[in-house]
N, C-alpha and C positions, 0 to 999 in steps of 0.2 A: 645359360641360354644364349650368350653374346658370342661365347666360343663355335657354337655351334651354328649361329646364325651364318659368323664370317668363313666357317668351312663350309655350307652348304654354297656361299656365292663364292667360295674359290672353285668348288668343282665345276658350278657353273659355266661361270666362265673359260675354265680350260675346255670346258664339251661345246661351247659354245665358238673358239676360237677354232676347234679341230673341227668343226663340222662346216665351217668357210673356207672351203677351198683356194678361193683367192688368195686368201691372208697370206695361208701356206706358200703359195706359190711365188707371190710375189716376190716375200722376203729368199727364199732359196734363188729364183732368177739373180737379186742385187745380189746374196753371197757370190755367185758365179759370176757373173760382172765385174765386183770387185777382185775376185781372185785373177780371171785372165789381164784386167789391167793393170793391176799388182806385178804380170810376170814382166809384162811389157814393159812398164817404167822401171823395172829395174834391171833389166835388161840394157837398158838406154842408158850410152854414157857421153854428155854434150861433146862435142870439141870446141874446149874452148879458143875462144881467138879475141883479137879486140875489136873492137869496133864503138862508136857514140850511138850507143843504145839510147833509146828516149828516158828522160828522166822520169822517175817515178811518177805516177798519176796523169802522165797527158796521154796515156795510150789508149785513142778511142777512133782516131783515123787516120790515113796516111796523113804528113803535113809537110814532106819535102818536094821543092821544087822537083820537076819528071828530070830522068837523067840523075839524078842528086841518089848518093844511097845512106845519107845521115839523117834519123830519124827517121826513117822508113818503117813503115807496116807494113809485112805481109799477112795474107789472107790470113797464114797459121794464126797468126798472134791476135785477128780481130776473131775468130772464132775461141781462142785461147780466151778470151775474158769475158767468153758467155759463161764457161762451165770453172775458171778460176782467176785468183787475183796474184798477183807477184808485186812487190817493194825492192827495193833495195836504199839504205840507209849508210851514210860513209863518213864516218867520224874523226878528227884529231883527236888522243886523247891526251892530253899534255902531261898528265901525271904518270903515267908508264911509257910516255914517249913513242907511243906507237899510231900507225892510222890501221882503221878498223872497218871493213867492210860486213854489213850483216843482210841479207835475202833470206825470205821468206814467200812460200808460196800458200797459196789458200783457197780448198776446193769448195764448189758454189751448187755442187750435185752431191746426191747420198753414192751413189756409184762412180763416182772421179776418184781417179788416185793422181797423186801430183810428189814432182821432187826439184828440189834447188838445192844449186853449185853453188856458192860464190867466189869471186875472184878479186884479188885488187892487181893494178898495174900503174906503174910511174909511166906521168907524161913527160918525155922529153922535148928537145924541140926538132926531131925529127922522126921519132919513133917512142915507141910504146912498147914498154915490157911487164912479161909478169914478173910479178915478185910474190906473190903466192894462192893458191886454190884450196878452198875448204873443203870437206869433206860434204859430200852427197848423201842429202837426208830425203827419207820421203814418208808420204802421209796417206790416208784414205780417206774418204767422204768429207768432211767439211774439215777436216784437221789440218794443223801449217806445217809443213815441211820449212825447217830452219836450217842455215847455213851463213855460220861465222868465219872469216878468218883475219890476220891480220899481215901489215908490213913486216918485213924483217929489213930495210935499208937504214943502217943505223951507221953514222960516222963517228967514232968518239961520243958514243953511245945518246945521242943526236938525231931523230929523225931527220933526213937531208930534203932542204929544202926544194918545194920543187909541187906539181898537181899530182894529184893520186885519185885516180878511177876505180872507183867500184862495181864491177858488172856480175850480176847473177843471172845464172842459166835458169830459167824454168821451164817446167814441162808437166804437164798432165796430159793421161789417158781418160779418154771417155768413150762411150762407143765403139770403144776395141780401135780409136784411133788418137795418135799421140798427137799432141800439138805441144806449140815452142814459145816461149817470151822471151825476151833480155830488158833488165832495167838497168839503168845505173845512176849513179850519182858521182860528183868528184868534189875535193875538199883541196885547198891549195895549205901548204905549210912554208910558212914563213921561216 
């Protein structure tokens, strides 16, 4: 009797889901959504370059003096943390000797797709270089796009003392329109 009870309310249910048009519709719309924004974020390759991106977590307004282009917000990036989140995390790790940059993006819509770069770069005291780019991951609907990489300046097998930047690209498509973040953090090694 119980077998039969629970197959009458499955068929129910499936005559009952086919017979709302809506249901259907909707969910095929987000597939198609997700699929054109899918081609477009991966299509998208940052250029990266350096720059003092805002530190992780205070990106909610512009907060640099006009004229000033450190810590700057553009428009992109204040619509960028309607529909997604981006971190970046920059670590010494003494026991393998290396500094560690890891970014993560994180979408805030069922139909956002999102991807993150990360990079690190030694501060000098007149210039900034890369010293390496992780590989570009990407995600859909509420999933993290991750991207690790690490130093490779090693003297006498020694991280060389000195600031290390870790900036990651982010970006999500929504709306069939891409938008951009950069976070970063730096760690100094002694």
């Amino acid at each position: 009797m119980k077998q039969k009870l629970l197959k009458i309310v499955s068929i129910a249910s499936v005559v009952t889901a086919l017979s709302i048009p809506g249901s259907v519709y909707a969910n095929s719309k987000e597939d198609k959504a997700i699929e054109e924004n899918l081609k477009i974020i991966t299509s998208y390759s940052p250029e990266i370059t350096y720059e003092k991106a805002p530190k992780t977590g205070t990106i909610n307004a512009p907060s640099a003096p006009s004229g000033s282009n450190e810590n700057e917000v553009s428009p992109s990036s204040l619509a960028f943390i309607n529909v997604a989140s981006g971190t970046t995390d920059t670590d010494y790790i003494s026991s393998i000797k290396h500094v560690m940059t890891s970014g993560s993006t994180k979408g805030k819509k069922i139909s956002v797709t999102t991807s993150a770069t990360a990079s690190i770069w030694f501060e000098g005291n007149f210039s900034a270089g890369l010293l390496n780019t992780g590989p570009k991951n990407t995600a859909i609907a509420y999933g993290t796009a991750s991207s690790t990489t690490g130093s490779t300046t090693l003297v006498d097998n020694t991280v060389v003392s000195g600031s290390y930047r870790g900036i990651t690209y982010h970006s999500c498509v929504y709306d069939f329109t891409l938008y951009e973040l950069k976070t970063s953090e730096s760690v100094t090694v002694y």
